[in-house]
N, C-alpha and C positions, 0 to 999 in steps of 0.2 A: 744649932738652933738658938744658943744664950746668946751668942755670937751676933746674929739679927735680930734678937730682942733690944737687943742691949744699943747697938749700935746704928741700924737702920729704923725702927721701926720710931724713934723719937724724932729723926728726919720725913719722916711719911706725915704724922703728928703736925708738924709745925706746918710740912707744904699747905696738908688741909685744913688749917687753920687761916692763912694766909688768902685762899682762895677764897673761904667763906667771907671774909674780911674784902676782898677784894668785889665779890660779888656784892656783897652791902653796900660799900660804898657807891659800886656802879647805879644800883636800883635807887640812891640818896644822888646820885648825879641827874637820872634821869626825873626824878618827885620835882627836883630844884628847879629843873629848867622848864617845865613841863609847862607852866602857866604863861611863861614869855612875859611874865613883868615881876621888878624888883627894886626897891632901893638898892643905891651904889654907895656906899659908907666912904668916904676918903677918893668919889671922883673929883676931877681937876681941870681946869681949862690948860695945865703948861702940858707943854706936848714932850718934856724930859722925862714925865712921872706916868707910869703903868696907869695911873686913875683915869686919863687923861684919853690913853689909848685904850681900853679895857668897854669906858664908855661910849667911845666914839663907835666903837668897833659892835661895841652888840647893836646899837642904834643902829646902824647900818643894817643889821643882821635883822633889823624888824621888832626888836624886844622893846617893851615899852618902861620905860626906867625913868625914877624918881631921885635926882641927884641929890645927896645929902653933901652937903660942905659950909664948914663953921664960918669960914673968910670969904665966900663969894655969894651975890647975890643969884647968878646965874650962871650956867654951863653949856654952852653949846646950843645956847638959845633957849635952853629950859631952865624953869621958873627953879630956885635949889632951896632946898632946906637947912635950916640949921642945926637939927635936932634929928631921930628918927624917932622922938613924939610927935612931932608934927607932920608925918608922913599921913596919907589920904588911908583909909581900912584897908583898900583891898590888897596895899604891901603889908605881905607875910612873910615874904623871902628877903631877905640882904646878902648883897655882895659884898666883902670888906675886904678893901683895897688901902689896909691904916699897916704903919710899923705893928709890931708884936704886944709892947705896950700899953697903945693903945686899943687895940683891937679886945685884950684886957676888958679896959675900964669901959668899951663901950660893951664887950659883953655882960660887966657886972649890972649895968643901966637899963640893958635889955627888959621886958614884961613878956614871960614867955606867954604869954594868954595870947596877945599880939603878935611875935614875929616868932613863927612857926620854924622858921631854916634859915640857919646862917651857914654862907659859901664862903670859908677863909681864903679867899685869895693864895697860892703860894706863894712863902716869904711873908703874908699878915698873922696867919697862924703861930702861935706857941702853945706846948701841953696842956698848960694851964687855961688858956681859954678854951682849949677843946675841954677839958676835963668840966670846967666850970657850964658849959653848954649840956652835958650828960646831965651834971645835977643839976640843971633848970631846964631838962630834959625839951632840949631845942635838939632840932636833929641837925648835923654840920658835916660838911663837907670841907676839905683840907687838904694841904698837900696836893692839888690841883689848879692848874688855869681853867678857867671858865673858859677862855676862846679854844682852848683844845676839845670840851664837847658842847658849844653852845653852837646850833644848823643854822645857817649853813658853814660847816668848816671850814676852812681855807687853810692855801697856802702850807707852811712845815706846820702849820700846827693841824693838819689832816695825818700825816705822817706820825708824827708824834703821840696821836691818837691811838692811830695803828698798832704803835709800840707798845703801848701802855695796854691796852686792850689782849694782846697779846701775849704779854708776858706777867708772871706774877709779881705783884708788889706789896712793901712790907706798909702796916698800917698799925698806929697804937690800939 
């Protein structure tokens, strides 16, 4: 009996840890998309960079989205921001589609009173701006692509849904 104290039960411990984790994130996946409209932090008209396709792709998808970008006046025919002060009220949600960096300094800029949920793009996330979203108590989502749960899914990233959905994953 020490024997599975000792050894298995701190392994059962972590799974359902990880599960609960997993579950939250999925019901913070589901809050996030749930409205179909967002600022895009770091979308892009070059068709090399993720902001570029990320945008084009939920637009397709129906979602009604507010392009924020410092170097362009427009994106894909929409009017774009410079700032995500200058975003219209009813964006509460952003997508950030920025290096790790700045995703940072634009979450220290953030007024949590205003934007309710930030979606770190995966690869725009680092610790520290999740950490720093806890204490200005923005609720965030990370370590995820948005095109893998944003309906209608397509294409491998239905598949990779699948996966994810499926299996347990680790979350800080």
């Amino acid at each position: 009996m020490e024997f599975i104290k000792r050894k298995i039960f701190p392994y059962v411990s972590i799974i359902q840890t990880e599960l609960k984790m997993k579950i939250s994130m999925k019901d913070s996946i589901k809050k996030f998309i749930a409205p179909r409209i967002m600022g895009v932090v770091g979308a892009s008209d070059n068709p090399k960079k993720f902001g570029y396709l990320a945008y084009r792709e939920l637009k397709k998808r129906g979602y009604t989205l507010y392009p924020v970008n410092t170097a362009r006046t427009t994106i894909d025919g929409d009017t774009c921001f410079h700032s995500v002060h200058d975003l219209p009220p009813e964006v509460v949600h952003l997508l950030v589609v920025l290096p790790p960096q700045s995703t940072e300094n634009l979450i220290r800029e953030i007024d949590p009173s205003v934007i309710r949920m930030v979606w770190m793009q995966n690869g725009a996330e680092s610790m520290e701006a999740v950490d720093m979203c806890r204490e200005k108590e923005i609720e965030a989502v990370y370590r995820q692509c948005i095109l893998m749960h944003a309906s209608p899914v397509r294409s491998y990233h239905l598949l990779h849904r699948w996966w994810w959905m499926a299996s347990p994953k680790k979350y800080k």
